[in-house]
C-alpha positions in Angstrom: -14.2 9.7 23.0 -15.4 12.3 19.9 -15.0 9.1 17.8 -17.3 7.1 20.0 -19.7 10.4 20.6 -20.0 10.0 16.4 -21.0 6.4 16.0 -23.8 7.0 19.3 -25.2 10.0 17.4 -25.4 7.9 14.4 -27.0 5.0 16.5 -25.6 2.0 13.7 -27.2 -1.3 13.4 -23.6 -2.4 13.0 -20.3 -1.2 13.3 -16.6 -2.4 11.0 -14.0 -1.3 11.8 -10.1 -1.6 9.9 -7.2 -2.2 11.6 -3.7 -2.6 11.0 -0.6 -4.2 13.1 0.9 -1.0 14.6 -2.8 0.3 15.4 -4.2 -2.9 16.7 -4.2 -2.4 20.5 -6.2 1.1 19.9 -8.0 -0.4 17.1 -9.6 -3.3 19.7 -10.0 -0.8 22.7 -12.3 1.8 20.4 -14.2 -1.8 19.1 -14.3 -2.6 23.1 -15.6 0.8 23.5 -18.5 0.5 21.0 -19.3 -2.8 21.9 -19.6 -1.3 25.6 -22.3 1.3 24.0 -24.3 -1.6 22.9 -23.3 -1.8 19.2 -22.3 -5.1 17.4 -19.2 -4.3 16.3 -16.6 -6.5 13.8 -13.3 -6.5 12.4 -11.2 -6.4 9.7 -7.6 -5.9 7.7 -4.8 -7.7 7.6 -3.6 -8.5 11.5 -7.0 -9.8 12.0 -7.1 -11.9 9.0 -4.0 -13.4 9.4 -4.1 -14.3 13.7 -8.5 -14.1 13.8 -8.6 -17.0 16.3 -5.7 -15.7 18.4 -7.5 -11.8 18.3 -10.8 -13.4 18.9 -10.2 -15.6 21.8 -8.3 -12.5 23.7 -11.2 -10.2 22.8 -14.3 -12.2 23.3 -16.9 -8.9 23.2 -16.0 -9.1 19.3 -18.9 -9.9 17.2 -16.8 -11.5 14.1 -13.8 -11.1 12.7 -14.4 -10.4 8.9 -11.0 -12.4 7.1 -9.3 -11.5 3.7 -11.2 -9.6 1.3 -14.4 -8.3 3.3 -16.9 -6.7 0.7 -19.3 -9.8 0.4 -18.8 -10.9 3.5 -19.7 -7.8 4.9 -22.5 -7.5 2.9 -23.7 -11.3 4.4 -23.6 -10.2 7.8 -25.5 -7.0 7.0 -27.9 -9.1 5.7 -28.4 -11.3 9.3 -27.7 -14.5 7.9 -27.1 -16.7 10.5 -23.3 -17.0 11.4 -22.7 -20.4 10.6 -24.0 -19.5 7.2 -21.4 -16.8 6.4 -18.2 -17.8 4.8 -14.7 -16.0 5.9 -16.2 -15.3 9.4 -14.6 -16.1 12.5 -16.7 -16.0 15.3 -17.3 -17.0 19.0 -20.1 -19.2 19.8 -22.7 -18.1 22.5 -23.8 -21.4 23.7 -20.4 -23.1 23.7 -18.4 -20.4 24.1 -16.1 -21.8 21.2 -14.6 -20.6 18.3 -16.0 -20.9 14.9 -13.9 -20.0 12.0 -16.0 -20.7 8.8 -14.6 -21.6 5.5 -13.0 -18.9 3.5 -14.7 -16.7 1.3 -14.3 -17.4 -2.3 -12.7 -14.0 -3.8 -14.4 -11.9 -6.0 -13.7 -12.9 -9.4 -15.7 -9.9 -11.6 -14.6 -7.0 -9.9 -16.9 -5.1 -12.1 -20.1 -6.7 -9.7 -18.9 -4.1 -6.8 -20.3 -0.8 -6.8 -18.2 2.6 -7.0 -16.9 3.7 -3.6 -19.6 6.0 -2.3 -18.2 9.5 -1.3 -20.9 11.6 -1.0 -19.2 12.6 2.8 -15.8 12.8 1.8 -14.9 16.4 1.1 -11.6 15.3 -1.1 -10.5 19.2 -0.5 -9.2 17.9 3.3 -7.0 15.1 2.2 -3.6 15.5 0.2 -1.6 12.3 -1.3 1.6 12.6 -0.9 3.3 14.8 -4.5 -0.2 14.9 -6.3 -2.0 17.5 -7.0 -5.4 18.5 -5.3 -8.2 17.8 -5.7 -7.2 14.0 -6.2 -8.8 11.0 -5.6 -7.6 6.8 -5.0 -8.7 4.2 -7.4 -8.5 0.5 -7.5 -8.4 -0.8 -10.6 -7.5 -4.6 -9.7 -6.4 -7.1 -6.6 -4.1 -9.5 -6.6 -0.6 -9.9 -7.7 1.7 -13.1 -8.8 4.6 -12.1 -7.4 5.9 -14.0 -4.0 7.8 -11.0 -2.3 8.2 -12.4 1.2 7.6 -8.8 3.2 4.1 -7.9 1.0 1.2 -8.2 3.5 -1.5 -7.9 0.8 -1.7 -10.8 -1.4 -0.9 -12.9 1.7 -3.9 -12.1 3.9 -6.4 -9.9 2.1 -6.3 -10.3 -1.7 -4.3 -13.4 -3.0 -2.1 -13.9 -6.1 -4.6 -13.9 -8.5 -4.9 -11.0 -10.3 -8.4 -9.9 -11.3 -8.8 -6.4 -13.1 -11.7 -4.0 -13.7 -13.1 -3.4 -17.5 -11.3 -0.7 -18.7 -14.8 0.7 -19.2 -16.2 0.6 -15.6 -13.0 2.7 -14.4 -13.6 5.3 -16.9 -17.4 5.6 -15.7 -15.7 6.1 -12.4 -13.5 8.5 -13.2 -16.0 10.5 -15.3 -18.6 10.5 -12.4 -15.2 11.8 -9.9 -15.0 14.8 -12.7 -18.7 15.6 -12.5 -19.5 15.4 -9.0 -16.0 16.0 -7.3 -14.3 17.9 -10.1 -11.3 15.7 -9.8 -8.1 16.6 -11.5 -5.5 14.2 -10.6 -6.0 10.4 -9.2 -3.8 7.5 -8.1 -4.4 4.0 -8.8 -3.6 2.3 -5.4 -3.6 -1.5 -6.9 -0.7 -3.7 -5.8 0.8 -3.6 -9.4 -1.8 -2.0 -11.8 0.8 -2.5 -14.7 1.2 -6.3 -14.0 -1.0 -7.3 -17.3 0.4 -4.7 -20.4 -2.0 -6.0 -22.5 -5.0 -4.5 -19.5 -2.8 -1.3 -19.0 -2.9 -0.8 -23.1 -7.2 -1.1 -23.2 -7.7 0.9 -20.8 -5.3 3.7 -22.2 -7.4 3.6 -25.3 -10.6 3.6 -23.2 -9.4 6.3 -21.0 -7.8 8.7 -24.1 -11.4 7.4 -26.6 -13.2 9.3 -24.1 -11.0 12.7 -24.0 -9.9 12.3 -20.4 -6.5 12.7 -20.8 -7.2 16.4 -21.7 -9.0 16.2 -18.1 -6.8 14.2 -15.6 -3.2 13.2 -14.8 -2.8 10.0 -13.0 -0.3 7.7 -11.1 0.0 4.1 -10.2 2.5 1.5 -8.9 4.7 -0.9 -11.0 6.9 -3.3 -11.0 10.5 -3.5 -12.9 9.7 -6.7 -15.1 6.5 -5.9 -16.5 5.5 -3.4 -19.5 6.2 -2.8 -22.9 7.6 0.3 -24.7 4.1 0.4 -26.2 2.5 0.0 -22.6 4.7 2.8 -21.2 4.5 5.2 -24.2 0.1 4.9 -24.5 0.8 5.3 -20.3 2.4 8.7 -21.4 0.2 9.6 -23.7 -2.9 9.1 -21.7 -1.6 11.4 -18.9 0.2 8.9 -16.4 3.0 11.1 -14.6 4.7 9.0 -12.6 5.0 5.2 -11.8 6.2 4.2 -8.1 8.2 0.7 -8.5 9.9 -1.1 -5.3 13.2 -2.3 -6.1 14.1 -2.4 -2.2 17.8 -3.4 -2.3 20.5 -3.3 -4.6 22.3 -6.5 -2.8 22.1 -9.6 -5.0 21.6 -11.6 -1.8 19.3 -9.6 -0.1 16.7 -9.7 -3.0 16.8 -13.7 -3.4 16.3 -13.7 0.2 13.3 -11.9 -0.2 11.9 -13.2 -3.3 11.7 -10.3 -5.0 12.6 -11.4 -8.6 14.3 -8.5 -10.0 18.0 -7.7 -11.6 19.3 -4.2 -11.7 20.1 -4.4 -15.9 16.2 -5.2 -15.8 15.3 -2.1 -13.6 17.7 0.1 -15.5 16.0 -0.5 -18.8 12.4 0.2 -17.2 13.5 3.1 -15.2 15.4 4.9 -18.5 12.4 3.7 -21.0 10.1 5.9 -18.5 12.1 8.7 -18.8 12.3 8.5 -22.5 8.7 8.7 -22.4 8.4 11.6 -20.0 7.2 9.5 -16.9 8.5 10.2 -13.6 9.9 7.2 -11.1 9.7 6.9 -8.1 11.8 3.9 -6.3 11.2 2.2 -3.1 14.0 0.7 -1.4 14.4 -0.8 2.5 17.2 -1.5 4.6 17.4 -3.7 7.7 16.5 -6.7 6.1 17.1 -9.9 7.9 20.8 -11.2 7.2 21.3 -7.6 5.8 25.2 -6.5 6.0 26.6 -2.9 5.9 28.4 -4.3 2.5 24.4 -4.5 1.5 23.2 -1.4 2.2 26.2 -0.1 0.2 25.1 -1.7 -2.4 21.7 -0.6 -2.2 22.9 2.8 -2.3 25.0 2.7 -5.0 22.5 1.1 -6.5 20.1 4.0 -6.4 22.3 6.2 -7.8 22.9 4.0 -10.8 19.1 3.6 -11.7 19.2 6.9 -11.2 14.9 7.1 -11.0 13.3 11.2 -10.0 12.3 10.1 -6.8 13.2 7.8 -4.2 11.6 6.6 -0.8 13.5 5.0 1.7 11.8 2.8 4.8 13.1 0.1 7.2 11.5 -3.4 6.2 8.9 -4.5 8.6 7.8 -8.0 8.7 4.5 -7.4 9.1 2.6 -10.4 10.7 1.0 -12.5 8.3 4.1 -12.3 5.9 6.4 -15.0 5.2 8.9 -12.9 6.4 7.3 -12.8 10.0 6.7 -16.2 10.3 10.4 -17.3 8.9 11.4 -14.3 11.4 9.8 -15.7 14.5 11.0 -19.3 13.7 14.4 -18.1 13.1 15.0 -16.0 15.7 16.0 -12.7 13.9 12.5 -11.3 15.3 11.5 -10.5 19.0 8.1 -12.0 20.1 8.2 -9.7 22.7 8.4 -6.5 20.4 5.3 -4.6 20.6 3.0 -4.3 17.4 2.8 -0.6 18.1 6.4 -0.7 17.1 5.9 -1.8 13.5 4.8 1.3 12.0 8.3 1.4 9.7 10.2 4.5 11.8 12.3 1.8 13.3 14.0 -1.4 12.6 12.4 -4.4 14.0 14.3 -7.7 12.4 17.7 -8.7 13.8 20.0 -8.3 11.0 22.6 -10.4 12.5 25.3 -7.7 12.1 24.2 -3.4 12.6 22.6 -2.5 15.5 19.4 -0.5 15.4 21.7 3.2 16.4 24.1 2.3 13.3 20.8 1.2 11.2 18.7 4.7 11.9 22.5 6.4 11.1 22.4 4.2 7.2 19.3 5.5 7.1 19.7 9.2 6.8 22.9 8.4 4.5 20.9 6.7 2.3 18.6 9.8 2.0 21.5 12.5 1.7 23.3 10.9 -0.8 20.6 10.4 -2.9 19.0 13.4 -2.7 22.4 15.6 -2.3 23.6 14.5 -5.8 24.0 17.5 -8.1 22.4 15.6 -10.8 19.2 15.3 -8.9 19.5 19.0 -8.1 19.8 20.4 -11.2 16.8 18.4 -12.2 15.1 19.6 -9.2 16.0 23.4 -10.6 14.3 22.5 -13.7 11.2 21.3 -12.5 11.0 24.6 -10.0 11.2 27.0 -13.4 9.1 24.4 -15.5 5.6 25.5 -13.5 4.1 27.1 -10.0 2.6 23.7 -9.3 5.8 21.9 -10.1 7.9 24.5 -8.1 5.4 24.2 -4.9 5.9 20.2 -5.0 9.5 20.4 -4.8 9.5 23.1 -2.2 7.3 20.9 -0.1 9.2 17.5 -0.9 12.3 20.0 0.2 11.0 20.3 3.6 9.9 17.0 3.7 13.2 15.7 3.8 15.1 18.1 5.8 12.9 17.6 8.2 13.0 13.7 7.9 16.6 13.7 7.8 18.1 16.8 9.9 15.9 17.5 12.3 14.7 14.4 13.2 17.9 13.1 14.2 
């Protein structure tokens, strides 16, 4: 209701509004609701992108139903083009009452055309990331990514396999105006895979460190096992990256051709030690509950954690979220129930039939994987060191401390 009270004291021409699988059913009833006040409202994100013509025909009092990536498409509608006119919009048709779904919306090819996020309202000082420092902000420095993984839900609905990348030079006017106006010390790149192209990682290192930066800001992004040089990670080093989160998600042979993921474990070994020689944190990803998943899996996975050995790991059930590969193979299959709630795909649960561990053994797995990582004395003794290296340093691992006792004792 205060949510609704903000849009009618703001009286908008038109209203977008994100959603996501597990939020969908209060994502449409606040859309209903703002409709019901007399405002156009549409939709976008992934759920919508991937079922628009189911979503739409359920909730007819939708306006549009903005698909894939939404900028331009956004923009169209803002400019009251006719309908029919605006590609990647799926629509109902007053007269006949009928769908329309448009033709996709070519993607945006110079990413260097969109403006910088404008965040003259957002007070930075009221949001944490997760481990960073404050007062951060996100960055996107490209879209797209050429690998196949079958659970990813953004390069299958919003931003393709192409990868497209912004000039090493319009981040770094980014970044400088976040210094000036926000006095930004730490950001996060929150692309896909921002180290897919080394080549694009090593400009803008040189860009970012021409311009004295790195004397300004420390900085994290997402990887990905097979790509990057020694020279890629070393300038990444040197130009103030700390950390680089890669998802390795199982450690079973089986389980990672099932999923497409495309990755050995002698591979992620090498990337994960060349990041520590070069003074780089990792962080690993890793899931369990995977369709077809054993216990003789998960063990592996375990084990397997412990042998790369990264600073950090995060641990997650794997949701096929719909529009995947993995949700459509899981529906066809079998080892997903239709009648499972969306709600209930918010990763605190499993939700594929594995064929083999029930979901009471699966939660159990899941706080073993956690202790055993964590509970190593190797990773303690590193933790010691990082608590007497700095305050900052020693108030991150006291947080990420009662982060995970409370994730793993006394949520059980």
């Amino acid at each position: 209701q205060g949510f609704l009270e903000r849009i009618r004291s703001y009286s908008p021409e038109k209203v977008f509004l994100e959603t996501s699988t597990p939020t969908l059913d209060q994502d449409l009833g606040n859309a209903r609701a703002i409709r019901e006040a007399g405002f156009p409202v549409y939709v976008f994100g992934t759920h919508v992108s991937a079922f628009d013509e189911q979503v739409i025909t359920q909730n007819r009092f939708l306006d549009g139903i903005v698909r894939n990536e939404f900028e331009t498409i956004v923009a169209d509608v803002c400019s009251d083009r006719p309908k029919e006119e605006i590609s990647g919009l799926t629509f109902t048709d007053p007269d006949t009452a009928s769908v329309v779904r448009n033709p996709d919306a070519p993607m945006i090819e110079d990413l260097d055309t969109l403006p910088f996020p404008n965040r003259e309202h957002f007070d930075s000082k009221q949001y944490e990331i997760h481990l960073d420092p404050t007062p951060n902000a996100l960055l996107v420095a490209s879209r797209g990514c050429s690998f196949q993984c079958t659970y990813c839900i953004w390069p299958q609905t919003l931003y393709g396999h192409l990868h497209r990348r912004r000039s090493p030079k319009n981040i770094c006017d980014e970044l400088e105006l976040l210094i000036q106006n926000y006095q930004i010390r730490f950001f996060r790149f929150d692309d896909d895979l921002f180290t897919l192209n080394a080549k694009a990682v090593i400009e803008f290192c040189q860009e970012f460190m021409g311009r004295g930066l790195h004397h300004r800001l420390k900085w994290v992004c997402f990887g990905h096992v097979n790509t990057g040089t020694e020279e890629m990670f070393r300038l990444m080093a040197e130009a103030g990256c700390v950390r680089i989160d890669m998802g390795v998600e199982s450690g079973s042979e089986k389980i990672l051709k099932l999923i497409k993921k495309g990755i050995n474990l002698q591979k992620a070994k090498e990337t994960f030690d060349l990041c520590r020689k070069y003074g780089i944190q990792t962080y690993a990803d890793y899931m369990i509950g995977f369709p077809h998943e054993t216990r003789e899996d998960i063990e592996e996975t375990i084990r397997s954690a412990v042998y790369l050995d990264p600073d950090l790991i995060q641990v997650s059930f794997a949701i096929p979220i719909p529009g995947t590969e993995m949700y459509s193979r899981g529906i066809d299959e079998g080892y997903i129930d239709s009648a499972i709630p969306f709600d209930e795909y918010d990763a605190t649960g499993g939700v594929c039939d594995t064929g083999d561990i029930s979901k009471e053994e699966l939660q159990q797995w899941y706080y073993t994987f956690w202790k055993r990582f964590y509970l190593r004395p190797a990773f303690l003794f590193r933790q010691m060191k990082r608590v007497m290296s700095s305050w900052e340093e020693a108030r991150l691992v006291m947080r990420g401390a009662f982060s995970f006792f409370k994730r793993v004792y006394i949520r059980q």
